[in-house]
C-alpha positions in Angstrom: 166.8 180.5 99.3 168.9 183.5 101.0 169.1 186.6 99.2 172.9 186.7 100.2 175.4 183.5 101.2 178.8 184.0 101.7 180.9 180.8 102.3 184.1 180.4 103.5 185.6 183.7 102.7 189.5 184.0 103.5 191.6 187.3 102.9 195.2 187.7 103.9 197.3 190.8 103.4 200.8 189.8 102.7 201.2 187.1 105.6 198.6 188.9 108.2 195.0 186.5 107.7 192.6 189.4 108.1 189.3 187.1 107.4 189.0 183.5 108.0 186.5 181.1 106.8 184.0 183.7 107.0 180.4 182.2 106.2 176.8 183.7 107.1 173.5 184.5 105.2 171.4 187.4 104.4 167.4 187.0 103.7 165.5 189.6 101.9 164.5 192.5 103.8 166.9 191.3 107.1 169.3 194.0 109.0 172.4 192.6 109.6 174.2 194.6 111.9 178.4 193.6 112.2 180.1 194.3 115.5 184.0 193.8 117.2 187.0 196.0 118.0 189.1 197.4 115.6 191.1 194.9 113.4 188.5 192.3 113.8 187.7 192.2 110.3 184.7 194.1 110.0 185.5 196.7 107.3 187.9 194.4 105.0 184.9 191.9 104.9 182.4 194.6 103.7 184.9 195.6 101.1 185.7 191.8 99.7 181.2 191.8 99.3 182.2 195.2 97.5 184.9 193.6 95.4 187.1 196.4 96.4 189.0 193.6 97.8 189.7 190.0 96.3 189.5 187.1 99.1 192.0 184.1 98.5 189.5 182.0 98.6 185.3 181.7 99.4 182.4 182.6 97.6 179.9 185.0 97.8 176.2 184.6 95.7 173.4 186.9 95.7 170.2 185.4 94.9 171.3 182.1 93.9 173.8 183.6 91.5 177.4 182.9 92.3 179.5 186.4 92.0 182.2 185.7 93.2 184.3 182.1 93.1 187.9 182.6 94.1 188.7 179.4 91.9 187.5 181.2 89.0 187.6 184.7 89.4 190.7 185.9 87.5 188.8 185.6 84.2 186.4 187.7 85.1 186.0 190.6 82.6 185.8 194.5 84.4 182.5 195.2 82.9 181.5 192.1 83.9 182.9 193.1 87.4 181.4 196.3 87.4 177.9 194.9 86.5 178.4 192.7 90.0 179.1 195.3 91.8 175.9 197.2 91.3 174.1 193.9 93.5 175.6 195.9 96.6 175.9 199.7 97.4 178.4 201.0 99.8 178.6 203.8 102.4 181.9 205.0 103.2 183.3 205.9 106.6 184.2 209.8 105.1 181.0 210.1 103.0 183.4 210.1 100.0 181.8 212.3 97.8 182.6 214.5 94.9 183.8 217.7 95.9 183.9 219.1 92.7 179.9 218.3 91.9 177.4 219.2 93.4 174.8 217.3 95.9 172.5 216.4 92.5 175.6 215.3 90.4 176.9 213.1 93.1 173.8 211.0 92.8 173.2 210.9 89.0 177.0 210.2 87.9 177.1 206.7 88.6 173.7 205.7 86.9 174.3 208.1 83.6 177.1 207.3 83.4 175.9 203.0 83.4 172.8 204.4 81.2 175.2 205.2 78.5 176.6 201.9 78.7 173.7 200.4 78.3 172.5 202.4 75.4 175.7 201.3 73.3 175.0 197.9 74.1 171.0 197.5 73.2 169.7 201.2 72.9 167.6 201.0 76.4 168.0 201.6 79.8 164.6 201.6 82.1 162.7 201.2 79.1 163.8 205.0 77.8 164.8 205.1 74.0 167.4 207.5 74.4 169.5 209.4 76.4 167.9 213.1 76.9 164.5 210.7 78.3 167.3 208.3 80.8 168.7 211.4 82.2 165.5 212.7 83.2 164.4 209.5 84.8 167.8 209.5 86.8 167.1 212.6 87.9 163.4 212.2 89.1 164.7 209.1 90.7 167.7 211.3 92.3 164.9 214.3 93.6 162.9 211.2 94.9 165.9 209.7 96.8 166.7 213.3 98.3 163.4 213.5 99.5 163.6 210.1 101.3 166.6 211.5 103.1 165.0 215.0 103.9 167.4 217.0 102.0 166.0 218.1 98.5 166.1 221.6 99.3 170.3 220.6 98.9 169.7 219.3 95.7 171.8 222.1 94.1 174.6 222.7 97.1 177.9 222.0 96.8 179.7 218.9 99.2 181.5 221.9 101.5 178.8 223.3 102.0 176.6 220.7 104.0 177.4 219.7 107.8 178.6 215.9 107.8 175.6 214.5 108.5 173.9 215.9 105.5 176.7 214.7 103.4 176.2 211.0 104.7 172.7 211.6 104.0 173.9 211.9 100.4 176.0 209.4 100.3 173.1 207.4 101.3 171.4 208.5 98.6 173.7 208.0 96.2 174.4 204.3 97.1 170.6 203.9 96.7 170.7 205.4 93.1 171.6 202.5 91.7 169.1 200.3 93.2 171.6 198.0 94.9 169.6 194.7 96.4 172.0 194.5 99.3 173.3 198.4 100.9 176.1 197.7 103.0 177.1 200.6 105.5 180.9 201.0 107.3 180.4 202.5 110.0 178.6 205.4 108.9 178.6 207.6 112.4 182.4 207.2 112.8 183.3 210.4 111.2 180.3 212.5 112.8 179.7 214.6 116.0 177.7 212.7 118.5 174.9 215.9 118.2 174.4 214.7 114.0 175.0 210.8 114.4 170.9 210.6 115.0 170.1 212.2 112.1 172.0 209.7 109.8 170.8 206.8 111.6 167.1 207.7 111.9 167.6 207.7 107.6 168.8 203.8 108.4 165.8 203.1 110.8 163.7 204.2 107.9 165.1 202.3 105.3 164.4 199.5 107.5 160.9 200.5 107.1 160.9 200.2 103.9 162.7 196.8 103.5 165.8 197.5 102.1 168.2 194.8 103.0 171.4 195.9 104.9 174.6 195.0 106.3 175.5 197.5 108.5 179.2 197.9 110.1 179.0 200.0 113.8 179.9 201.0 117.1 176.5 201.7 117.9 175.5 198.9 120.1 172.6 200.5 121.1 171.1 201.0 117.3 172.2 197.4 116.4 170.3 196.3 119.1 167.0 198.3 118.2 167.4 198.0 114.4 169.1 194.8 113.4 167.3 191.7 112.8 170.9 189.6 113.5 174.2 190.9 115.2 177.5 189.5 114.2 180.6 189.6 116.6 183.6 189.4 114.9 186.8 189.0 116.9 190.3 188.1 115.1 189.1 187.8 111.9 186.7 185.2 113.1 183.1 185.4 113.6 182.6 184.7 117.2 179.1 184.8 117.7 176.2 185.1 115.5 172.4 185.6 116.4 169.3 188.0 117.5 170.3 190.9 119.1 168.9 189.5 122.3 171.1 186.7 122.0 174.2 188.4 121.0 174.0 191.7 123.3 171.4 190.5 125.7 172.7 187.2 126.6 176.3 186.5 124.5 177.2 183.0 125.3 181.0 183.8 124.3 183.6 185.2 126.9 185.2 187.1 124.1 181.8 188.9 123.4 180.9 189.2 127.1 184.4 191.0 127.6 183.8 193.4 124.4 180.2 194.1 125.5 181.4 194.9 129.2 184.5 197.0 127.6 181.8 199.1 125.3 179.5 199.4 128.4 182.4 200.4 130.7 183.6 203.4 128.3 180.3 203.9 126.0 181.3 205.9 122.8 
């Protein structure tokens, strides 16, 4: 069974159809690397796995667990909704980090603050028996994470004070805090010089390593080719073409995808 299936997933903004029919699957461990123009799609479909955005209809289920059922998801509870959303983590184009906290805060807000949830509910949370002994496994779990993306020595400076590939290193972090089993990244270069875009994606090429499973929006045709397992074109809200990145780059069998490739090749980044 696939660790991710999303089936027929439609989202239309007012009468503009941004996604249609949109189905694929994810297995454990796979790279799944999400390419097209602008407007194609891309971003609005990583936000509808995010449930920052509610498809008209479609499903998506994550381990053979149905999340999301568009026939049924109005009665959906929030904390029900917000215990979904922790099966995927999200990188933001703009890092999207808390200005006001600083580089250790941004990654242990989101799990203390779902600790102390849990302790109301049944007095445990990663088998600590109270909060003083959660908060310190958050935070070796939070060192360990800054570690993993070479910037412990950060631990205690503020968001302004990093270059903006450090603070997309955090925000990789922090999307990792919470042990997500599917990370999804939007385009996580976008907002970077071309001199710090490596550093952030060498952090993705290791993560590979260590197989996380991803779904990673980009412009970086070259990286999707190296690290994904499976490319996605999307064009029109449509998913074009779908397969290895040999097949997909290498060899695209669509015109539409032939004409994107030769654009991107034409006028690079």
């Amino acid at each position: 069974m696939s660790m991710l299936q999303v089936e027929n997933i439609q989202k239309s903004f007012g009468k503009t159809e941004v996604l249609k029919n949109i189905s694929f699957s994810l297995e454990k461990g796979e790279v799944l690397a999400i390419i097209g123009s602008s407007g194609s799609g891309k971003t609005t479909l990583l936000r509808c796995l995010n449930f920052l955005e509610t498809p008209q209809q479609g499903k998506i289920i994550v381990n053979g667990n149905t999340l999301f059922d568009a026939e049924t998801f109005d009665k959906v509870s929030d904390r029900e909704l917000r215990r979904r959303r922790l099966h995927f983590g999200l990188v933001f184009q703009n890092f999207n980090l808390f200005p006001q906290y600083k580089v250790m805060e941004n990654i242990t807000l989101a799990p203390t603050l779902m600790a102390k949830e849990q302790i109301r509910e049944n007095g445990e949370y990663m088998g600590a028996k109270n909060m003083r002994q959660a908060q310190q496994a958050i935070r070796d779990e939070a060192e360990q994470l800054l570690r993993k993306v070479g910037l412990y020595e950060k631990r205690e400076s503020y968001p302004c004070d990093l270059s903006g590939g450090q603070q997309q290193r955090v925000a990789i972090a922090r999307a990792l805090a919470l042990n997500p089993d599917i990370l999804c990244f939007d385009e996580p270069t976008s907002a970077l010089d071309p001199e710090l875009t490596g550093e952030v994606l060498n952090v993705i090429k290791g993560l590979k390593c260590s197989d996380s499973t991803m779904i990673v929006v980009t412009h970086e045709i070259g990286f999707a080719h190296d690290v994904a397992d499976r490319i996605i074109f999307m064009d029109g809200g449509l998913i074009e073409e779908e397969g290895t990145p040999q097949q997909v780059i290498d060899d695209p069998q669509s015109a539409r995808t032939r004409e994107f490739l030769a654009r991107f090749n034409q006028f690079g980044d």
